[in-house]
ZADO-1210 file (C-alpha; in nm, 4 decimals, padded with zeros to 6 digits):
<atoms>
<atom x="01.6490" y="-02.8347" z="-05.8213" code="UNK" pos="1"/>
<atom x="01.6710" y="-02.8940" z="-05.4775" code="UNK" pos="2"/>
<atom x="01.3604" y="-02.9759" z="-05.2375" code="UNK" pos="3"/>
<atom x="01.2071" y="-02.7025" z="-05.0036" code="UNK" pos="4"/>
<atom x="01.2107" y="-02.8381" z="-04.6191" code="UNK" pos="5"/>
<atom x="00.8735" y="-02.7897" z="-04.4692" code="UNK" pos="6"/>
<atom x="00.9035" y="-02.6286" z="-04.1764" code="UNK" pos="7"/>
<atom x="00.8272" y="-02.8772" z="-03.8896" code="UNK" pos="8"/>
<atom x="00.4288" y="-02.8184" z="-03.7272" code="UNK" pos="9"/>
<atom x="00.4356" y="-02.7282" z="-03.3380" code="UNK" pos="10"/>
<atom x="00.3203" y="-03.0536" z="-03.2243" code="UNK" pos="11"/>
<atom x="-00.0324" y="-03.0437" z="-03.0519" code="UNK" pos="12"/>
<atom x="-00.1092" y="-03.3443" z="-02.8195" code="UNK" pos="13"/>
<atom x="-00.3773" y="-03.6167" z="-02.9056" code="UNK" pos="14"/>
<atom x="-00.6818" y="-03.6240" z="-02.6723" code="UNK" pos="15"/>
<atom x="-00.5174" y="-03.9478" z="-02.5755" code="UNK" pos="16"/>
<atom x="-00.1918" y="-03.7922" z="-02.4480" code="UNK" pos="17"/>
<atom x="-00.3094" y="-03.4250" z="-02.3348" code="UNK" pos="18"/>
<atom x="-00.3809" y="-03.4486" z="-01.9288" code="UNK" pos="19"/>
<atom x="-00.5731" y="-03.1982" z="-01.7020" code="UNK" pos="20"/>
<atom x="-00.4663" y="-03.2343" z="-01.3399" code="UNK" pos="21"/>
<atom x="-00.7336" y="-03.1968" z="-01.1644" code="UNK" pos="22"/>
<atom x="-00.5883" y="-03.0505" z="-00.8408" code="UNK" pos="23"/>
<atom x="-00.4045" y="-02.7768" z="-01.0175" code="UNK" pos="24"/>
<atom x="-00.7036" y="-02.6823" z="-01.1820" code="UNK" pos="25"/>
<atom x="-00.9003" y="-02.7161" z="-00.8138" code="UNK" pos="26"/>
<atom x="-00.6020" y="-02.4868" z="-00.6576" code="UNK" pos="27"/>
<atom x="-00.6375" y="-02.1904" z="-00.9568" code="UNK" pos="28"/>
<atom x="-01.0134" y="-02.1854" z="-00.9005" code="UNK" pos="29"/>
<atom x="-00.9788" y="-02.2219" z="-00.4967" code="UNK" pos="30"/>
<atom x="-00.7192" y="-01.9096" z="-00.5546" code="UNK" pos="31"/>
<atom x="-00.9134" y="-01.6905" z="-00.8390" code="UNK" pos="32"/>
<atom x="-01.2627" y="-01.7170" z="-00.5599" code="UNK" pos="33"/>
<atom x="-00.9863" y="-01.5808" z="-00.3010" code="UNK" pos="34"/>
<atom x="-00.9168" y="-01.2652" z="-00.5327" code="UNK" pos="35"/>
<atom x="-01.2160" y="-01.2273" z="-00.6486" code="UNK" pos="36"/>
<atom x="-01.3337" y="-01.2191" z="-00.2458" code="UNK" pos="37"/>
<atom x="-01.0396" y="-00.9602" z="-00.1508" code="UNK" pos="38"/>
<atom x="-01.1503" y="-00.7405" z="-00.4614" code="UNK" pos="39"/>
<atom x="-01.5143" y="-00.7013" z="-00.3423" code="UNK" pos="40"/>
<atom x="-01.3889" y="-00.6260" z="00.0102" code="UNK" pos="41"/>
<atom x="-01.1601" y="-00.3843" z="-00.1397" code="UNK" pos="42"/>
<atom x="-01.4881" y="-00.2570" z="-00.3562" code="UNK" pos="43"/>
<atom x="-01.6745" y="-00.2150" z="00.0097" code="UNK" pos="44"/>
<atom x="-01.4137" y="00.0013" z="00.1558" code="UNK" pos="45"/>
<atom x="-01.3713" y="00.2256" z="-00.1128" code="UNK" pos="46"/>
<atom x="-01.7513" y="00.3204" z="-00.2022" code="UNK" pos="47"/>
<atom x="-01.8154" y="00.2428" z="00.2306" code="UNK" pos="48"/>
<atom x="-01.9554" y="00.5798" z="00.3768" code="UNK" pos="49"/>
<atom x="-01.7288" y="00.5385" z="00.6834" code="UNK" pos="50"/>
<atom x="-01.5123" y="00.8603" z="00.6037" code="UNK" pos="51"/>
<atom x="-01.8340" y="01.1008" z="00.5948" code="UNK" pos="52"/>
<atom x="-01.9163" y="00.9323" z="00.9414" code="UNK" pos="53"/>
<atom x="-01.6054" y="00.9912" z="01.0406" code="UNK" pos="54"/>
<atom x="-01.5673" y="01.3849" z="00.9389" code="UNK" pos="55"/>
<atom x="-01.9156" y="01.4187" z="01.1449" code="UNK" pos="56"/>
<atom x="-01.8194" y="01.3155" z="01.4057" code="UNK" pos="57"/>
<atom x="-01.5074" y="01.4990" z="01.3866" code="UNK" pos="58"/>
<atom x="-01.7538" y="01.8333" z="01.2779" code="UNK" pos="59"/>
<atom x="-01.9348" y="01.7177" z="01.6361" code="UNK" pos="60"/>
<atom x="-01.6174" y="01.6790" z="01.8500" code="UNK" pos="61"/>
<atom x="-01.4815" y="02.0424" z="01.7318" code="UNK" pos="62"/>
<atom x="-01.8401" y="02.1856" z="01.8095" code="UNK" pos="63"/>
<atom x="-01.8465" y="02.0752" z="02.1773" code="UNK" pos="64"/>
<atom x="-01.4948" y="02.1770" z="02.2242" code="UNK" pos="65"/>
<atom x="-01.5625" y="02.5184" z="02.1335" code="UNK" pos="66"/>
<atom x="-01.8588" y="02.5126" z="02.3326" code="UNK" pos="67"/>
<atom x="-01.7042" y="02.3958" z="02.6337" code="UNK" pos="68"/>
<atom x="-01.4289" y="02.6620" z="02.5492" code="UNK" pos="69"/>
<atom x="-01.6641" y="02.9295" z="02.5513" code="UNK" pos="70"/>
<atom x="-01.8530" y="02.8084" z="02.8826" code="UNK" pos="71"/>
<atom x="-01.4421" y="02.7848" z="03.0303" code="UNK" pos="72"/>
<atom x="-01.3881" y="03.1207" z="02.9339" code="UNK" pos="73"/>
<atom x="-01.7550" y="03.2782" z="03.0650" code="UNK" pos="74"/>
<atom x="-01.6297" y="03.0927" z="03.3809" code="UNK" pos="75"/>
<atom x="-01.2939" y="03.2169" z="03.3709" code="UNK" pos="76"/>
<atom x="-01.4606" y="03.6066" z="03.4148" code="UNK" pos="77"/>
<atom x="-01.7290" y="03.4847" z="03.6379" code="UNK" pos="78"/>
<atom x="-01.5126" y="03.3788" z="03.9090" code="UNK" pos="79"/>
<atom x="-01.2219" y="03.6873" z="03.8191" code="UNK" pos="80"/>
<atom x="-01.5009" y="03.9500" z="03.8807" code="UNK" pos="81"/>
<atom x="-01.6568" y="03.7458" z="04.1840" code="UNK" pos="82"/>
<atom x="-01.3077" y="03.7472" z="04.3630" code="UNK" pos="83"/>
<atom x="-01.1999" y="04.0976" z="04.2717" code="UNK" pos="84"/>
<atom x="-01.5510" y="04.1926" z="04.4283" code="UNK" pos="85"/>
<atom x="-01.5599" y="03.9711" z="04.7477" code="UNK" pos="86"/>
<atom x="-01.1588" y="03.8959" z="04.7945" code="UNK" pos="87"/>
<atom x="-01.2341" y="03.5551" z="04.9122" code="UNK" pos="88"/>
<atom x="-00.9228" y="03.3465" z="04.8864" code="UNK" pos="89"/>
<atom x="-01.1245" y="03.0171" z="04.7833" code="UNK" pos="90"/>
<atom x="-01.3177" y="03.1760" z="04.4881" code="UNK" pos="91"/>
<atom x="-00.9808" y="03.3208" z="04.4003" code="UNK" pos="92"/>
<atom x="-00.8424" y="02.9239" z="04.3682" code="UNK" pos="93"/>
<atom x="-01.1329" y="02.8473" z="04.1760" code="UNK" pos="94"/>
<atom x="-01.0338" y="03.1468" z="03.9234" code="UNK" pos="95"/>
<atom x="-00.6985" y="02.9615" z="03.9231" code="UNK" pos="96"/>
<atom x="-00.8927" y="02.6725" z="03.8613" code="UNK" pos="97"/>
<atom x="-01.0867" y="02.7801" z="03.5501" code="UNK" pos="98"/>
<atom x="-00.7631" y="02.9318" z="03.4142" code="UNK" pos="99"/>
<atom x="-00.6426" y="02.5607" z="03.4182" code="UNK" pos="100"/>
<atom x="-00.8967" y="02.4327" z="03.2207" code="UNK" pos="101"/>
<atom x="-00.8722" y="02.6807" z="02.9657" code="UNK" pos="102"/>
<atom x="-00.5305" y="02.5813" z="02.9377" code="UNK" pos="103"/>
<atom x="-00.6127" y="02.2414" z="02.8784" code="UNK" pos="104"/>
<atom x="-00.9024" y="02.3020" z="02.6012" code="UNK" pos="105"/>
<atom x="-00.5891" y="02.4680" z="02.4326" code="UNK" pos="106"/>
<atom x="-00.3826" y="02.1712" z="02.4233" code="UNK" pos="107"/>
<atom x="-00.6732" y="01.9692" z="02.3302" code="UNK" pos="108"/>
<atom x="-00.7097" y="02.2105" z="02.0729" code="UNK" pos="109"/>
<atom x="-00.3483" y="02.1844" z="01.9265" code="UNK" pos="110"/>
<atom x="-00.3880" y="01.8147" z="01.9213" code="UNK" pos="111"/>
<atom x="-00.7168" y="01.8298" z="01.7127" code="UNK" pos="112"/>
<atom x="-00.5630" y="02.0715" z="01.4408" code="UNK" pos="113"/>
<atom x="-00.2995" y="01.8243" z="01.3879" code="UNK" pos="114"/>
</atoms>
């Protein structure tokens, strides 16, 4: 009858032989604080209360530019009805005038929706 072979062991080191080097050690700690740092950060931004700021003061900005729309546009008819009624050429520019501002709370407009 022929012997069995024991398979070999995996070889563990003595205490004598088994070394920790320190620096490597130092360098995975120094590295896991890093992440650990970045990940909280990361935490911060997501729960942070910065977007609801931010879509206030968007709701703010689209409320003043209606406003000033409006008060454009009350303008606009003021001065058309004044220079129908007195035919002065200067209130007449000034109709021209309000008729370019309109235009530009437009294209402020356009630029807001997108």
């Amino acid at each position: 009858m022929a012997k069995k072979r024991r398979s070999p062991s995996p070889r563990i080191p003595s205490k004598k032989n088994f070394h920790v080097d320190s620096e490597g050690v130092t360098e995975f700690y120094k590295n896991q604080k890093e992440l650990l740092e970045k990940f909280e950060e990361d935490q911060k931004t997501i729960r942070s209360p910065e977007k609801a700021k931010e879509e206030d003061e968007k709701s703010e900005d689209r409320f003043l530019a209606q406003a000033v729309f409006a008060l454009n546009i009350a303008s606009l008819i003021g001065n058309l009805v004044a220079s129908v009624v007195s035919g002065s050429l200067s209130i007449m520019s000034t109709f021209v005038d309000s008729s370019m501002d309109i235009a530009t709370n437009i294209h402020v407009a356009a630029i807001d929706l997108s």
